[in-house]
C-alpha positions in Angstrom: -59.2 -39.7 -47.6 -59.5 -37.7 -50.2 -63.5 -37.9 -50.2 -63.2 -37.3 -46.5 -61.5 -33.9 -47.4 -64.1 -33.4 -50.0 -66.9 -33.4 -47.6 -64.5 -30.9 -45.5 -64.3 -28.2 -48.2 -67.8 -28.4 -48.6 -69.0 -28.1 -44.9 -66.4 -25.0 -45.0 -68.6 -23.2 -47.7 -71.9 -23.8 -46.1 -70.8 -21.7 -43.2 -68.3 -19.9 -41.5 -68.8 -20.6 -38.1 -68.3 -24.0 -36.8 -71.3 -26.3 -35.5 -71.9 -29.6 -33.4 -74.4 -32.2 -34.0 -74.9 -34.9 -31.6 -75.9 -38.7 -31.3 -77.0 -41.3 -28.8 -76.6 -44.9 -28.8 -78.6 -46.5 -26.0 -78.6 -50.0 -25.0 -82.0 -50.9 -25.9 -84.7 -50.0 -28.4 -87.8 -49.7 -25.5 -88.0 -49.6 -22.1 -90.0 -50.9 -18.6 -90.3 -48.1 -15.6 -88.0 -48.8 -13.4 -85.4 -49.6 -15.9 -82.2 -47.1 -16.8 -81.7 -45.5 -19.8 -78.3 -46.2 -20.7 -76.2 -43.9 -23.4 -73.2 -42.6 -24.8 -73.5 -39.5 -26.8 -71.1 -38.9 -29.8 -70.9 -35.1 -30.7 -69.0 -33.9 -33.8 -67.7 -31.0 -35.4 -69.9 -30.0 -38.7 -66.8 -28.5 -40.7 -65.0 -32.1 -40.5 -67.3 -34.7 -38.9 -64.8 -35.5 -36.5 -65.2 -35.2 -33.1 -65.8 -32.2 -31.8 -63.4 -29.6 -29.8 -65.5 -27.0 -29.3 -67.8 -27.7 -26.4 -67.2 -29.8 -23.3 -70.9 -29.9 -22.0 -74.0 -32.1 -23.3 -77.4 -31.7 -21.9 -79.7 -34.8 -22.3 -83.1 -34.8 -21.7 -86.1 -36.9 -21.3 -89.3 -35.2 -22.2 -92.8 -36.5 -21.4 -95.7 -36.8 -24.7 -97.3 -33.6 -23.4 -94.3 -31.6 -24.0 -92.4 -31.3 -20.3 -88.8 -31.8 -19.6 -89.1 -34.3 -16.7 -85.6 -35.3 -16.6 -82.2 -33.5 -17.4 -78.8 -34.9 -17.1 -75.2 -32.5 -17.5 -72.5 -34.4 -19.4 -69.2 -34.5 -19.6 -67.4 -34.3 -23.2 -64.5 -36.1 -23.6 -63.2 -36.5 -27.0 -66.2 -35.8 -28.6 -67.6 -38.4 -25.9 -70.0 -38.4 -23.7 -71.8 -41.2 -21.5 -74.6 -41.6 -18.6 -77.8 -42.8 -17.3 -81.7 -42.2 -16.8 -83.7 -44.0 -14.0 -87.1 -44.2 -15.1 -89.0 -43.8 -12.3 -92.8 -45.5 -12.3 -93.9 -41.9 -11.1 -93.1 -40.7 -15.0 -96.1 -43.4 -16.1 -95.7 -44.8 -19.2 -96.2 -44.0 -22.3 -93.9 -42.5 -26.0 -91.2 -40.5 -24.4 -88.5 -38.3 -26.3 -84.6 -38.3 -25.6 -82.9 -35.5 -26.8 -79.3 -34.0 -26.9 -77.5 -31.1 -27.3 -74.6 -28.2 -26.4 -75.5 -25.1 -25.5 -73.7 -23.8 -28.5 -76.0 -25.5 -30.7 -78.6 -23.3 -29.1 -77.6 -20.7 -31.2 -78.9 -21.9 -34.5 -82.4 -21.5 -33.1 -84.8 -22.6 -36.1 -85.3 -25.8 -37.4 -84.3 -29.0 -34.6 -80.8 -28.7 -34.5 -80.3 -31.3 -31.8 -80.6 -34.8 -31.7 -83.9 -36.4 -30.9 -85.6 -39.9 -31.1 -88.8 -41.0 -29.6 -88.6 -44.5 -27.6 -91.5 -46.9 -26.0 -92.0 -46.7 -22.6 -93.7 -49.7 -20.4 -95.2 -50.0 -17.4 -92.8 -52.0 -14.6 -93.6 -55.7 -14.6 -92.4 -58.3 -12.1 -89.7 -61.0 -12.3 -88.6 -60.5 -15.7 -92.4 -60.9 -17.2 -91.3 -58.6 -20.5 -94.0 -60.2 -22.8 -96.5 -58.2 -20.8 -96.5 -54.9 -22.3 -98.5 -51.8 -21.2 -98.1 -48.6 -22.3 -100.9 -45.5 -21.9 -102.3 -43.8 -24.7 -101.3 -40.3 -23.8 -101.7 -36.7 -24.6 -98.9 -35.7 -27.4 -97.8 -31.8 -27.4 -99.0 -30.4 -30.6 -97.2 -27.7 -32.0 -98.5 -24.5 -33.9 -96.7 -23.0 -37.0 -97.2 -19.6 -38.1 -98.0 -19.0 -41.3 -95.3 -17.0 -41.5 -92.5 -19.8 -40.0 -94.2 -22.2 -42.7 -92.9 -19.9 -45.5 -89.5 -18.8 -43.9 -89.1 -22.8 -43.6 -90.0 -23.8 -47.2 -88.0 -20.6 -48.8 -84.9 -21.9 -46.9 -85.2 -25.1 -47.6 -85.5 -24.8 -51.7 -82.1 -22.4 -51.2 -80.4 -24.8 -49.2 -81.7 -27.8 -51.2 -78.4 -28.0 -53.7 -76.1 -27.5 -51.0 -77.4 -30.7 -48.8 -77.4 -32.7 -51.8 -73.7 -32.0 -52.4 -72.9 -32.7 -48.8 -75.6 -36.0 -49.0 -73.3 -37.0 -52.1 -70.2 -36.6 -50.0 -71.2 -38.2 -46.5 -72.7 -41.0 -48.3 -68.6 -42.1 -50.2 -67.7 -42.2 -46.2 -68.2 -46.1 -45.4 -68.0 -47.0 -41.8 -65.5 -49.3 -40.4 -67.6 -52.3 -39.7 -66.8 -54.6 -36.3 -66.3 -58.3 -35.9 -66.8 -61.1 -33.5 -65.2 -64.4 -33.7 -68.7 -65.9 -32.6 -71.8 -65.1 -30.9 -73.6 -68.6 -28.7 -77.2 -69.3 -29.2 -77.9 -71.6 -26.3 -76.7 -69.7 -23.3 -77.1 -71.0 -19.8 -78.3 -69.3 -16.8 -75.9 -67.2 -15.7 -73.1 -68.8 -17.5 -69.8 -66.6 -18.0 -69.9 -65.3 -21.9 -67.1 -64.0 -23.4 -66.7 -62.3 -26.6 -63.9 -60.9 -28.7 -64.4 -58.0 -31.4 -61.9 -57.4 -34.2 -61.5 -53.5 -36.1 -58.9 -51.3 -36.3 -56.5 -50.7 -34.1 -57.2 -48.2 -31.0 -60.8 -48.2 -32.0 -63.0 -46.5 -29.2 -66.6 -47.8 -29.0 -69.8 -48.2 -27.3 -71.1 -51.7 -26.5 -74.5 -52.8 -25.7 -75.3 -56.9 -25.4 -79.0 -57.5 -25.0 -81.5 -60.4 -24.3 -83.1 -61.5 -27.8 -85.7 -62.8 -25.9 -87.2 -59.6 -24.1 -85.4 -57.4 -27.3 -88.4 -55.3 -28.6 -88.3 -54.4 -32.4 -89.4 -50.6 -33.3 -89.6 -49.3 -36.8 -86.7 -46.7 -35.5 -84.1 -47.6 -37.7 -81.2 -45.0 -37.6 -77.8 -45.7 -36.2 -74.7 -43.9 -36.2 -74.3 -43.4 -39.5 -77.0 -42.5 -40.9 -77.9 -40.3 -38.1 -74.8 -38.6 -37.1 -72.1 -39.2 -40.1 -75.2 -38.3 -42.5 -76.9 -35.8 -40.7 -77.6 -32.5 -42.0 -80.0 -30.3 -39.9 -77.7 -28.6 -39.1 -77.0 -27.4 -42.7 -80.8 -25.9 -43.2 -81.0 -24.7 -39.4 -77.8 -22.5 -40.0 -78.7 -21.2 -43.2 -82.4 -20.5 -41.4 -80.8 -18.7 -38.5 -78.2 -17.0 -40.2 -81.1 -15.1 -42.4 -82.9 -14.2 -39.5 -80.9 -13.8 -36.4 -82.1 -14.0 -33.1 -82.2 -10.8 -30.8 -79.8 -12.1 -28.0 -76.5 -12.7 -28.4 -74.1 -15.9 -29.6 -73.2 -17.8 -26.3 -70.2 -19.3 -27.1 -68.8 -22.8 -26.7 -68.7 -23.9 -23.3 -65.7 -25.2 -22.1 -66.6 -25.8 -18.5 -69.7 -25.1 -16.1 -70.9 -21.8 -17.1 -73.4 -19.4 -15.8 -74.3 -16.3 -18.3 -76.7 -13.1 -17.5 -76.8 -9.3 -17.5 -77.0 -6.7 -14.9 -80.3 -4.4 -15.2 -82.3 -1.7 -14.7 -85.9 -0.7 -14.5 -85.4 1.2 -17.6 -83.7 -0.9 -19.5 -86.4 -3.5 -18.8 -88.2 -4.2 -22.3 -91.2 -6.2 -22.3 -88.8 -9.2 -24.4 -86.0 -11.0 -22.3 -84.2 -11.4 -25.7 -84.2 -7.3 -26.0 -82.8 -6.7 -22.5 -79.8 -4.4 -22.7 -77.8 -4.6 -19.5 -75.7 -2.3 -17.9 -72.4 -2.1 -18.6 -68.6 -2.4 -17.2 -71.0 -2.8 -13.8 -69.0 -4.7 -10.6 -70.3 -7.5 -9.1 -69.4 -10.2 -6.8 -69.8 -13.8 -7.1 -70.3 -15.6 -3.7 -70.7 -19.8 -5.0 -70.3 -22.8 -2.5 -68.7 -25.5 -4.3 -68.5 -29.2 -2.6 -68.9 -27.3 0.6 -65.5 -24.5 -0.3 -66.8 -21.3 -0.5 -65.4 -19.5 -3.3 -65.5 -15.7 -3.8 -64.5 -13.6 -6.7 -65.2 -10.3 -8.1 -66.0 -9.1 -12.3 -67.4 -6.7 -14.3 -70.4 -6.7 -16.8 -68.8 -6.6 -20.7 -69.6 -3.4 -23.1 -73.3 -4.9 -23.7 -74.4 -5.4 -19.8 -73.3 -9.1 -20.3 -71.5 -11.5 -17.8 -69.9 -14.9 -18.3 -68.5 -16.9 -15.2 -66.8 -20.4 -15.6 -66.6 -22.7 -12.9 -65.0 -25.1 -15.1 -65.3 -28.9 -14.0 -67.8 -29.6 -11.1 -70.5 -31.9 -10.1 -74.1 -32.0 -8.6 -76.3 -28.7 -7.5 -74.1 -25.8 -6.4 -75.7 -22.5 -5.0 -74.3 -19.2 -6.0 -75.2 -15.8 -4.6 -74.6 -13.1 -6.8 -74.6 -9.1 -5.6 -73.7 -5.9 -7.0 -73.7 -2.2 -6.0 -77.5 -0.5 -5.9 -79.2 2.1 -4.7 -82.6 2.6 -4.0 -83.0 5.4 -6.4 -81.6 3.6 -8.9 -82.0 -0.2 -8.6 -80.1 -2.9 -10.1 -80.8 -6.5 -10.7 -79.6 -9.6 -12.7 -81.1 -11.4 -15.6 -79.8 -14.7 -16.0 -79.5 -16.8 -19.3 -80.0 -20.2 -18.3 -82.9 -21.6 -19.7 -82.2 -22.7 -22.9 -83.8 -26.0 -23.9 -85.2 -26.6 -26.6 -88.5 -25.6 -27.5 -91.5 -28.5 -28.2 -91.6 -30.2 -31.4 -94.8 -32.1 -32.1 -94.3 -35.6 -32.9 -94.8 -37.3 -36.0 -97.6 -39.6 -37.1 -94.6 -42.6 -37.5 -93.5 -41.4 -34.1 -96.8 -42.0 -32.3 -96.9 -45.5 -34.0 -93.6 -47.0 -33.1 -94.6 -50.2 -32.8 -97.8 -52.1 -32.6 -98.7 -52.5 -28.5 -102.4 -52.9 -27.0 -102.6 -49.7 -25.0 -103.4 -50.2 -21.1 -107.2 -50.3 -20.4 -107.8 -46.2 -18.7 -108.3 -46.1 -14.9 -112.4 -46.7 -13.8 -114.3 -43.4 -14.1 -115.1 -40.7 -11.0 -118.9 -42.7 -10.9 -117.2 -46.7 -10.3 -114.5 -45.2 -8.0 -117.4 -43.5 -6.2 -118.9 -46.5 -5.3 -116.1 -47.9 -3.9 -115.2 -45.4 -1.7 -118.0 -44.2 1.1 -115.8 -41.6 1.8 -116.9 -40.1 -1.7 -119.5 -37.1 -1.9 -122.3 -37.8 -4.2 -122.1 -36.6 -7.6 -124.2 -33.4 -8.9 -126.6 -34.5 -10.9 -129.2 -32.2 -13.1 -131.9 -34.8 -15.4 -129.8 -37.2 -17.0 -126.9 -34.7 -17.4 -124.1 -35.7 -15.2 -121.6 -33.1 -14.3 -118.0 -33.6 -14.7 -116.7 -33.7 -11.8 -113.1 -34.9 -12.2 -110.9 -35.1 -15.2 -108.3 -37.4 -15.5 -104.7 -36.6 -16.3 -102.1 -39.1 -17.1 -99.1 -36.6 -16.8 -95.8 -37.7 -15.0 -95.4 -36.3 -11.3 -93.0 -33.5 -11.7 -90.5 -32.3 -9.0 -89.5 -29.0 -8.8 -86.8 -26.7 -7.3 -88.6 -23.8 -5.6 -85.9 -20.8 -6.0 -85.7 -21.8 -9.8 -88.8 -22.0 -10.7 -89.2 -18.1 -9.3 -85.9 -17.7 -11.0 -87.6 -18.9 -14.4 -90.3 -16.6 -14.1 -88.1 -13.5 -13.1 -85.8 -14.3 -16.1 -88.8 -15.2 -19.0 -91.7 -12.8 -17.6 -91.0 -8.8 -17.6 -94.0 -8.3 -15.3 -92.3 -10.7 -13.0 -88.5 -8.7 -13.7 -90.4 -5.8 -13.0 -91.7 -6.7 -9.7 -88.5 -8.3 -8.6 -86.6 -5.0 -9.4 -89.0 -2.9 -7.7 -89.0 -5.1 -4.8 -93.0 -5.9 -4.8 -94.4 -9.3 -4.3 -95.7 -9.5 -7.5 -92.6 -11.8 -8.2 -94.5 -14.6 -6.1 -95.8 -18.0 -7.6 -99.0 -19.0 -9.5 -100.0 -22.1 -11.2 -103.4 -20.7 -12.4 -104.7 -18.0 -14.6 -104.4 -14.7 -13.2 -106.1 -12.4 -15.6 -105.6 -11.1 -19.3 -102.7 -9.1 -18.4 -100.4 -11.9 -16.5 -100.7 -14.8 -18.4 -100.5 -18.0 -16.9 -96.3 -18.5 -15.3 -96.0 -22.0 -14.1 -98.8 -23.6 -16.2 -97.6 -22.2 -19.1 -94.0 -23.6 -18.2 -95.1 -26.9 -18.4 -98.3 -26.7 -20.9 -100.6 -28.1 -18.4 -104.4 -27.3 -19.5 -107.0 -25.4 -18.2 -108.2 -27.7 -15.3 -109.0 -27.1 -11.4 -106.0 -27.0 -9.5 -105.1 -27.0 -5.7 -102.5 -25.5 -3.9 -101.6 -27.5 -0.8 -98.9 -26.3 1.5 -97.5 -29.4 3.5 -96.6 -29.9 7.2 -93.8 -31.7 6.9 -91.2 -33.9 4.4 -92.4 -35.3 1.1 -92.7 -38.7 1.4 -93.0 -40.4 -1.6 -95.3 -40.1 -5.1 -97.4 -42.6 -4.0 -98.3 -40.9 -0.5 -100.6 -38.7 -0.3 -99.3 -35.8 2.0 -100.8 -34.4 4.7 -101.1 -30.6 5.0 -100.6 -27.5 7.1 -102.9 -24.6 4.7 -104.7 -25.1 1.4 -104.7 -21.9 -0.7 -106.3 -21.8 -4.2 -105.1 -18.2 -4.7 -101.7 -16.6 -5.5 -98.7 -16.7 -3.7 -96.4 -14.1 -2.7 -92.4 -14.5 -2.7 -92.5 -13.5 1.0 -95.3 -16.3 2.3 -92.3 -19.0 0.5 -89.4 -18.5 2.4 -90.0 -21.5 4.5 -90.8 -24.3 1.1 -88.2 -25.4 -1.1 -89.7 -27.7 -3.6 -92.8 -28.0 -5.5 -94.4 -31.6 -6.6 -96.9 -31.7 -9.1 -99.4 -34.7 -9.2 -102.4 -35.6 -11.3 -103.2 -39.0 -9.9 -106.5 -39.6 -7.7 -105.6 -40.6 -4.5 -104.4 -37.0 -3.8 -106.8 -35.3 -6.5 -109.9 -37.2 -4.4 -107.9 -36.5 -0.6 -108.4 -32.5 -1.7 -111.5 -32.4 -2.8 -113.1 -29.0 -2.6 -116.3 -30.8 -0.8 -114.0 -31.5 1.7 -112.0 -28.5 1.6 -113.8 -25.9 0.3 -112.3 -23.3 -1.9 -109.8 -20.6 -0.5 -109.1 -17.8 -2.1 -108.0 -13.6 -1.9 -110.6 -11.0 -1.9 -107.4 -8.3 -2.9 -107.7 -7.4 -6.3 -105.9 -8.8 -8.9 -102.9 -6.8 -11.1 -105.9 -5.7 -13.7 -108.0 -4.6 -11.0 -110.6 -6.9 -11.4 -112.0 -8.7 -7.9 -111.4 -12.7 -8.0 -114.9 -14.8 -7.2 -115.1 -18.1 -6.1 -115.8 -19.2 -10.4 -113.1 -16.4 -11.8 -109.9 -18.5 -11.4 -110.1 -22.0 -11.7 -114.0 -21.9 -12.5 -115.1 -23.8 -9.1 -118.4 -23.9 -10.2 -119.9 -27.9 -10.4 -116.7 -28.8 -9.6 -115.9 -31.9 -6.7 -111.9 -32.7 -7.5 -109.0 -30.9 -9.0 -106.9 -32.4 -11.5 -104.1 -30.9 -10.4 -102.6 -30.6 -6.8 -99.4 -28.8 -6.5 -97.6 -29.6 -3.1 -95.1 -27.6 -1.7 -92.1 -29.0 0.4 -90.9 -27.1 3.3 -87.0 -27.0 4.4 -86.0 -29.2 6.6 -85.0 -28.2 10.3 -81.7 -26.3 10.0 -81.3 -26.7 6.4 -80.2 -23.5 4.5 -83.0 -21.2 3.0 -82.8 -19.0 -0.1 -85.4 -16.9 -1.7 -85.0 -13.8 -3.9 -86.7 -11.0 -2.3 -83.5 -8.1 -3.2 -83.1 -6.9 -6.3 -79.5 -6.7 -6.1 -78.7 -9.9 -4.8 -79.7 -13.3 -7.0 -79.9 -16.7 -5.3 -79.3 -19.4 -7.8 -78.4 -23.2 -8.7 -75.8 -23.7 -10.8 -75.8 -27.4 -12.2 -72.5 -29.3 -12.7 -71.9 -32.7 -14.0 -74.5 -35.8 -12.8 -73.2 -38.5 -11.4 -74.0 -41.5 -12.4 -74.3 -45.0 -11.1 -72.0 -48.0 -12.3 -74.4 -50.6 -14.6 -74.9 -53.6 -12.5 -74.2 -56.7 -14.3 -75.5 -58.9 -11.4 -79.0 -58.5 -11.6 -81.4 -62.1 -12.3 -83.8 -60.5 -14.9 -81.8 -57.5 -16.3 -82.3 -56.9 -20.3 -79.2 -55.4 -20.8 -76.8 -58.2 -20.1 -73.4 -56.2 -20.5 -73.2 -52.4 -21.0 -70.0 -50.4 -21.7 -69.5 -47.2 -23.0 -65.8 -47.0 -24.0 -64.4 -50.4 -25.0 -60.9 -49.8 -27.2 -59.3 -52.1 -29.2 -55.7 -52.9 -28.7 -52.7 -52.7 -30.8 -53.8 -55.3 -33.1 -57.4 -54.0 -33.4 -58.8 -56.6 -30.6 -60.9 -56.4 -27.7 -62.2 -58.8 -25.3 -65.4 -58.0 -23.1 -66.7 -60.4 -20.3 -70.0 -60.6 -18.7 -72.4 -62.6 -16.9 -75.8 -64.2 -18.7 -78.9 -63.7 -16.6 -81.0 -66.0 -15.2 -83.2 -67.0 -18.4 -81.2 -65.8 -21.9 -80.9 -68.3 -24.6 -79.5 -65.8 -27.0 -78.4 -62.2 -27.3 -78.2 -59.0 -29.6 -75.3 -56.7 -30.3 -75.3 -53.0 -30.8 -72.0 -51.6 -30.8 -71.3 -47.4 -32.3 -68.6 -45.8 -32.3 -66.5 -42.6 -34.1 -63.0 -42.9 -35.3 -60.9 -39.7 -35.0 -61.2 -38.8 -38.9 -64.7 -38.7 -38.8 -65.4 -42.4 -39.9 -68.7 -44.3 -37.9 -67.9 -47.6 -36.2 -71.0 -50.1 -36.5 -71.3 -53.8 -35.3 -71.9 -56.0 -38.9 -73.4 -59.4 -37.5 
């Protein structure tokens, strides 16, 4: 105890404002598509390493190698606690994924990764329980550039900080976890023979629990744990020190104790060409119109002293819309900027990372000239001497869905041009997945760091039916789209495989594009924008889903009114223990000791496990990290 409250005094003297960090166990080390990610995230307060009572919502994410969040789940914490699921949907492909976790508040400390992150193996799906065959593809990893100037600001803090983490290495390390027991683990199960286990610790002891097949078990060289990643953790220490000496522009967002959804009211002129130098308007009315689990809720508030606006909806779950209005004029327009897009930026990963274990990497797809002559359909290839043209470059990125109204929203809220055009009501705030000219950048395909590649635009006629469909269509464009023209599509799907990249070929459909100008006044030609030139096939097709008959419609086309999602908490499925060739024999996220420090789980064995591995985590209330000691 009292090394516990040395560590205390010391985190207290780093900094005077509290911090989280977080951790994940998951229930396995690598993963098949198809296949869930199972986790429970531990999140703690800095000061005392206990569990945390600041924030109540965790964001975990699953971001692809090139650099994309694909999937995002909302948490609930609970005592520091937090659990859930990711499907892994054979669309995503396979390949060296990252899951990451963090609070909002940790946002804050914006330098250095203060968040928790750990890069796992990905498989392609196999068949009846076949897990020695194991594909992965060699892909594309996001490679981060440092300034010169970040380089230096990073190495000055971390010789001034140096002392401090040593003293709080010095402490951490005196804290000794409390180590679970089992009376015994059987080596020659039976197919699905009842197993039952009993774990001895402390009493009232809270942990995760994960029971795996040995057999299909695949080894990493990832070897943190609870301890030495949560309980010994100290990014936060140089991040906070790093942040603190150079602030960021926009202000703290606090804790989140609920649901939140933060922004500012604006106008033209206070519209800088930086989202984080925005000032807002202040004590401005506005009302908040939000349907929640189908009760329509309406309140009324004011903007803060800054221009600023908070709401809390508190506890709720799945995709809510909100409309939000306020007075304007036409003189004097208003408009709201929201704050909610605050993941965390890229990291590249390291050389260990992009060698986690030693797999044979899954032979590339056949090239444009094989799959040519198995398809008559096919146009011939250019051909100039023995120089072939390329004609189709492949991309092994995951298939990305994508909400319509918030991918505008992103755009209005990260772009001034686009702000601009919103508040002034032109259709400049419209949608483009290409390169406009110097003085737009590049919007959607900057969002999600595709390259610079032919793309398609394909505007469909009816449902989206699947990622391994290819859709049928109702206009191709290859050219800009205004807000206006959306009104009727409410999802965008972005594909790179080549049944869809061959199907819109710009042989067969040949390229469509705007004579009008573009914002630098230059005149688009048919080899300015995606450079159609000795091109056959796009790389990219981006599909756009219409509503359904009689389904609600929302588009931003008035400044003063702001159509948005607000995300609650996912909801998650229940783990099945029932299924023949599941890895993950028993999952539970919360088992707890009784009065005597015992606890009894019970599950049944698939249909081929001899023998299984443990992995159980947990956090005591003082701080202390519970580990499984077979």
């Amino acid at each position: 105890m009292r090394k516990l409250l040395l560590l205390i005094i010391l985190m207290l003297t780093l900094t005077a404002r509290a911090n989280e960090k977080v951790y994940l166990h998951l229930d396995q080390t690598a993963y098949f598509l198809g296949e869930k990610i199972w986790f429970c995230a531990y999140v703690n307060d800095t000061r005392t390493n206990a569990p945390t009572t600041l924030s109540r919502v965790l964001y975990v994410e699953l971001v692809a190698p090139e650099g994309e969040v694909v999937e995002r789940r909302v948490c609930k914490i609970e005592q520091g606690r937090a659990s859930g699921c990711i499907e892994l949907r054979e669309s995503l492909l396979s390949g060296l994924f990252e899951i990451r976790a963090y609070t909002r508040y940790m946002m804050n400390w914006r330098y250095g990764e203060n968040y928790y992150w750990r890069v796992i193996p990905i498989f392609n799906a196999v068949t009846e329980g076949h897990y020695e065959v194991r594909n992965i593809l060699k892909r594309d990893y996001f490679k981060a550039k440092k300034s010169k100037r970040e380089r230096k600001m990073r190495e000055a803090s971390e010789r001034e900080t140096s002392e401090r983490i040593s003293q709080l290495k010095v402490a951490a390390d005196n804290i000794k976890p409390l180590t679970l027991t089992v009376d015994s683990v059987p080596t020659d199960l039976q197919p699905n023979q009842t197993v039952r286990l009993c774990f001895h610790g402390e009493p009232n002891t809270t942990f995760s629990l994960s029971i795996a097949d040995a057999e299909s078990h695949i080894p990493t060289n990832h070897n943190g744990n609870i301890t030495s990643d949560l309980t010994r953790n100290h990014h936060w220490a140089f991040s906070e020190h790093l942040s603190n000496r150079y602030p960021a522009p926009d202000y703290v967002a606090r804790p989140e104790q609920g649901i939140t959804l933060r922004g500012k009211i604006i106008t033209k002129d206070q519209l800088a060409e930086e989202k984080a130098q925005v000032k807002g308007v202040p004590s401005w009315p506005f009302t908040v119109e939000a349907d929640i689990d189908g009760e329509t809720i309406l309140t009324t508030d004011t903007t803060d002293s800054t221009g600023m606006f908070q709401i809390q909806f508190g506890d709720m779950s799945g995709t809510n819309h909100v409309l939000l209005y306020c007075p304007s004029t036409q003189k004097d327009a208003r408009a709201f900027l929201l704050d909610k897009w605050f993941s965390p930026w890229h990291r590249a990963y390291t050389e260990e990372e992009k060698h986690l274990l030693d797999i044979p990497h899954q032979e590339p797809q056949k090239d444009i000239d094989t799959l040519s002559s198995m398809d008559k359909n096919l146009p011939e290839l250019d051909v100039k001497g023995k120089k072939r043209y390329r004609t189709w470059t492949e991309l092994k990125r995951s298939a990305l869905r994508i909400n319509l109204l918030e991918e505008l929203e992103w755009q209005m809220d990260n772009y001034s041009e686009m702000a601009w055009g919103y508040l002034k009501q032109k259709d400049a705030c419209g949608l483009t997945f290409g390169v406009w000219g110097a003085s737009f950048g590049v919007y959607v395909k900057d969002h999600y760091l595709f390259p610079e590649l032919p793309m398609r635009q394909v505007m469909l006629d009816g449902p989206y039916l699947g990622d391994t469909v290819v859709p049928t269509h109702k206009a191709i464009t290859d050219w800009y789209i205004p807000a206006s023209e959306l009104l009727s599509y409410k999802e965008v799907v972005v594909r790179t495989d080549w049944p869809i990249c061959e199907e819109y070929n710009y042989g067969r459909y040949p390229p469509r594009i705007s004579n009008q100008k573009t914002p630098n006044e230059t005149t688009l030609t048919t080899t300015g924008m995606f450079n159609f030139k000795n091109e056959k096939y796009p790389s990219i097709v981006i599909c756009y889903v219409p509503y359904a008959e009689g389904e609600q419609r929302h588009i931003n086309i008035i400044p003063h009114n702001r159509h948005t999602f607000v995300h609650g908490y996912s909801v998650f499925p229940k783990f099945n223990e029932k299924q023949p060739y599941r890895r993950t024999l028993y999952w539970n996220p919360s088992v707890t000791t009784d009065a005597n420090g015992d606890a009894t789980v019970e599950f049944q064995n698939n249909a081929t496990c001899r023998e299984i591995v443990i992995s159980a985590e947990g956090i005591m209330a003082d701080g202390r990290p519970v580990l499984f000691g077979l």
